[in-house]
BAGUPA-781123 format. One record per residue (C-alpha): residue in three letters; x, y, z; residue number from 1. Coordinates in Angstrom, 3 decimals. Layout:
N
["ALA"; [X; Y; Z]; NUM]
...
//
This chain:
129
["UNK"; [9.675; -5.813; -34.236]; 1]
["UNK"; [11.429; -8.039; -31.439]; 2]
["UNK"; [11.088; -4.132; -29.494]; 3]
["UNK"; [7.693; -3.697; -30.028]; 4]
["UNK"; [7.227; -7.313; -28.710]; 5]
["UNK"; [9.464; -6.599; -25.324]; 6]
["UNK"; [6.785; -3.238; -24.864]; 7]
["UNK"; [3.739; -4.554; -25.361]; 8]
["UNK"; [5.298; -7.921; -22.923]; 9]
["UNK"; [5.758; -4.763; -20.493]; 10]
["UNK"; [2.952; -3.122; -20.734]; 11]
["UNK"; [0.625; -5.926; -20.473]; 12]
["UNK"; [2.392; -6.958; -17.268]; 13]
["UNK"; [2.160; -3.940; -15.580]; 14]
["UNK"; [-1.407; -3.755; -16.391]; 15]
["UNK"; [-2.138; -7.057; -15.049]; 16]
["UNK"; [-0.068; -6.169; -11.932]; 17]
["UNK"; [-1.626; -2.724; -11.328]; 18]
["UNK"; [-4.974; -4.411; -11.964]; 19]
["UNK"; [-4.581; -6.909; -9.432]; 20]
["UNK"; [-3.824; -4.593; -6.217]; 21]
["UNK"; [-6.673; -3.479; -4.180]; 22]
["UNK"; [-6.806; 0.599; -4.785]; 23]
["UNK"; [-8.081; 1.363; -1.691]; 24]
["UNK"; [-5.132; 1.400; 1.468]; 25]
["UNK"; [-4.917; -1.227; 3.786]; 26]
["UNK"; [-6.714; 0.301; 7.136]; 27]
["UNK"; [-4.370; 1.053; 10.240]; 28]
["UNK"; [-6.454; -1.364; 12.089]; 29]
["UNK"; [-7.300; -4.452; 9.710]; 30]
["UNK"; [-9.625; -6.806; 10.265]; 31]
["UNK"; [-9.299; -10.380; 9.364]; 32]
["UNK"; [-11.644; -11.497; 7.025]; 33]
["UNK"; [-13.319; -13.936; 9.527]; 34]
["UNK"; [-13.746; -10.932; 11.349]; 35]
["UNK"; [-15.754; -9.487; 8.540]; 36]
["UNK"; [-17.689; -12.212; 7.788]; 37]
["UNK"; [-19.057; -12.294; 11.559]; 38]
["UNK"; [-19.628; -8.561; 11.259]; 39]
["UNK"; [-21.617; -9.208; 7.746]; 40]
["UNK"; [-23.368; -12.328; 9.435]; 41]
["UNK"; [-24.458; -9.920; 12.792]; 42]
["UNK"; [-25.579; -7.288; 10.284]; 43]
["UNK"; [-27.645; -9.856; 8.696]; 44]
["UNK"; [-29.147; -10.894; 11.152]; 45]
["UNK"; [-29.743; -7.466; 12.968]; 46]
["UNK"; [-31.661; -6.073; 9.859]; 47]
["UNK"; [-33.888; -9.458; 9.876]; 48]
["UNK"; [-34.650; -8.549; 13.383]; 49]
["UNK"; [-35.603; -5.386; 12.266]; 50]
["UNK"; [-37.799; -6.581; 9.807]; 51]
["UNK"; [-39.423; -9.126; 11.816]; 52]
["UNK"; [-39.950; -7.031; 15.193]; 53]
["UNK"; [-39.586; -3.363; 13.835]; 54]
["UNK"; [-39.703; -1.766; 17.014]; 55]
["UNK"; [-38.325; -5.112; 19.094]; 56]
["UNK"; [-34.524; -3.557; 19.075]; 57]
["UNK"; [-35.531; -0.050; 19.659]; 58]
["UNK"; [-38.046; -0.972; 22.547]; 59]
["UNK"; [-35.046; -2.846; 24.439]; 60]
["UNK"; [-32.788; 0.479; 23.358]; 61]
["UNK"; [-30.319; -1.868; 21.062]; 62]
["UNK"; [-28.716; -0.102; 18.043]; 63]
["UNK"; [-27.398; -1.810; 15.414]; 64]
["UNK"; [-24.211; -0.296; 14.448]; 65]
["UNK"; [-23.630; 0.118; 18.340]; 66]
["UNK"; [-24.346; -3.384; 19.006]; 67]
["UNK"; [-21.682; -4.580; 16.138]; 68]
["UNK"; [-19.052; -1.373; 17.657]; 69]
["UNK"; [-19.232; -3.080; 21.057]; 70]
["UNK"; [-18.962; -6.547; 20.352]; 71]
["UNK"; [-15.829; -6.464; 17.769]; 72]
["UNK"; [-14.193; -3.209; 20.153]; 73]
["UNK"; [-14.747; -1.227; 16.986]; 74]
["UNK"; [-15.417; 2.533; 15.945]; 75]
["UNK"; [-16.963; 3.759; 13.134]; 76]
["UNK"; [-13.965; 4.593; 11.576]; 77]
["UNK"; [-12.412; 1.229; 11.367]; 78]
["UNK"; [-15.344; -0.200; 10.429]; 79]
["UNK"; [-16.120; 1.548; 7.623]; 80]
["UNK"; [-12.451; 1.768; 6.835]; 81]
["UNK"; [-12.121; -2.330; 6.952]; 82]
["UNK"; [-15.256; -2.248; 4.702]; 83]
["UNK"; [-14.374; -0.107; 1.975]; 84]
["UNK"; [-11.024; -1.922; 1.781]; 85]
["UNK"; [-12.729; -5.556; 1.877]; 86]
["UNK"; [-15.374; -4.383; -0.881]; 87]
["UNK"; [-12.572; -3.004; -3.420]; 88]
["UNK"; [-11.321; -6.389; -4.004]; 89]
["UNK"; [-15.217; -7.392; -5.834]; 90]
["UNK"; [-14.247; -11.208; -6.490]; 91]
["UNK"; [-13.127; -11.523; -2.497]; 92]
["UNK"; [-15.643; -9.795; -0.730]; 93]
["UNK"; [-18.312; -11.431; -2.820]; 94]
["UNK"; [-16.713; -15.124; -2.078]; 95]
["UNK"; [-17.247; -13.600; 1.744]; 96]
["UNK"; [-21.532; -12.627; 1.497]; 97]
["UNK"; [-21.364; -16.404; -0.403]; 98]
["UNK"; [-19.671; -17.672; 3.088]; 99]
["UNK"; [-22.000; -15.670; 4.862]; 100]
["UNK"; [-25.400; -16.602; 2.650]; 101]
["UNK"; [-24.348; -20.079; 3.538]; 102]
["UNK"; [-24.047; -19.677; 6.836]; 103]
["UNK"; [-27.478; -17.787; 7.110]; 104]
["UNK"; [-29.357; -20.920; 5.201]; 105]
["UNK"; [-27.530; -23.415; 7.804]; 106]
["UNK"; [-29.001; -21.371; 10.572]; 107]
["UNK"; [-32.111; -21.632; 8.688]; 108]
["UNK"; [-32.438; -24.958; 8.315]; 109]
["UNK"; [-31.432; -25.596; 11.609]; 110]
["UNK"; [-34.578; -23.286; 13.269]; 111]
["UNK"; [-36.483; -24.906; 10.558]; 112]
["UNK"; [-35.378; -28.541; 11.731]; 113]
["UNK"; [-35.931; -28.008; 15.407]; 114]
["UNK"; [-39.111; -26.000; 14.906]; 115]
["UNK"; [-40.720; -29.015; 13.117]; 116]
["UNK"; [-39.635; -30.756; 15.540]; 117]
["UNK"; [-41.387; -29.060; 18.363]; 118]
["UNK"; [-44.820; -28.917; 16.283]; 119]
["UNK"; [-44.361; -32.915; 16.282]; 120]
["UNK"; [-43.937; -32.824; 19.882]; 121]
["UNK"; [-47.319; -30.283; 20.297]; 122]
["UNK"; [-49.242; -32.414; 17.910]; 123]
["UNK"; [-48.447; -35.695; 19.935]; 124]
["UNK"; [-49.464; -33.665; 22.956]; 125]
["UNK"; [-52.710; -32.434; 21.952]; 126]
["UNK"; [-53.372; -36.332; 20.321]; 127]
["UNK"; [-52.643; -37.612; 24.214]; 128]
["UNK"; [-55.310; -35.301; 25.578]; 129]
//
């Protein structure tokens, strides 16, 4: 009985410990999570870009995945590497798109802010005239 106890002690510890490292190998060239979280944040706002101006990136010959290679001193490999690694661990890379979502409203509300602003400062204008 006491043996069966030590075992199943055992067994459940190496579960939790096998459980608990991220499957996927560490990349040659790892990024540090702040690092990913600007990447995500670019992304983001590359693909709103997109969506807002479809053919505003093209017309001025700017590539996405280019544009994010260049400014970290990426390649593809790493990249991709970096994310697959990052995205294994589900509770930690979804605590990073939180830190990015917040960071995306902030920059919202800060357009927002200073947008309203300038349509008080048109709207006083136009009264004036």
């Amino acid at each position: 009985n006491i043996i069966m106890k030590q075992l199943l002690l055992i067994f459940f510890g190496v579960l939790i410990v096998s459980c608990s490292k991220n499957p996927v190998p560490k990349p040659d060239n790892l990024l540090s999570e702040e690092v990913i979280k600007d990447i995500l944040f670019d992304a983001a706002i590359i693909q709103a870009a997109e969506v807002a101006s479809p053919n505003g990136l093209a017309d001025n010959n700017i590539k996405a995945t280019t544009f994010i290679y260049e400014k970290y001193k990426i390649d593809s490999i790493t990249y991709y590497q970096n994310q697959k690694y990052y995205a294994a661990d589900v509770k930690k890379y979804k605590k990073m798109y939180k830190e990015v979502l917040k960071r995306l409203e902030e920059m919202q509300a800060a357009s927002d802010t200073k947008n309203n602003i300038i349509s008080e400062e048109n709207s006083k204008e136009e009264v004036v005239k």
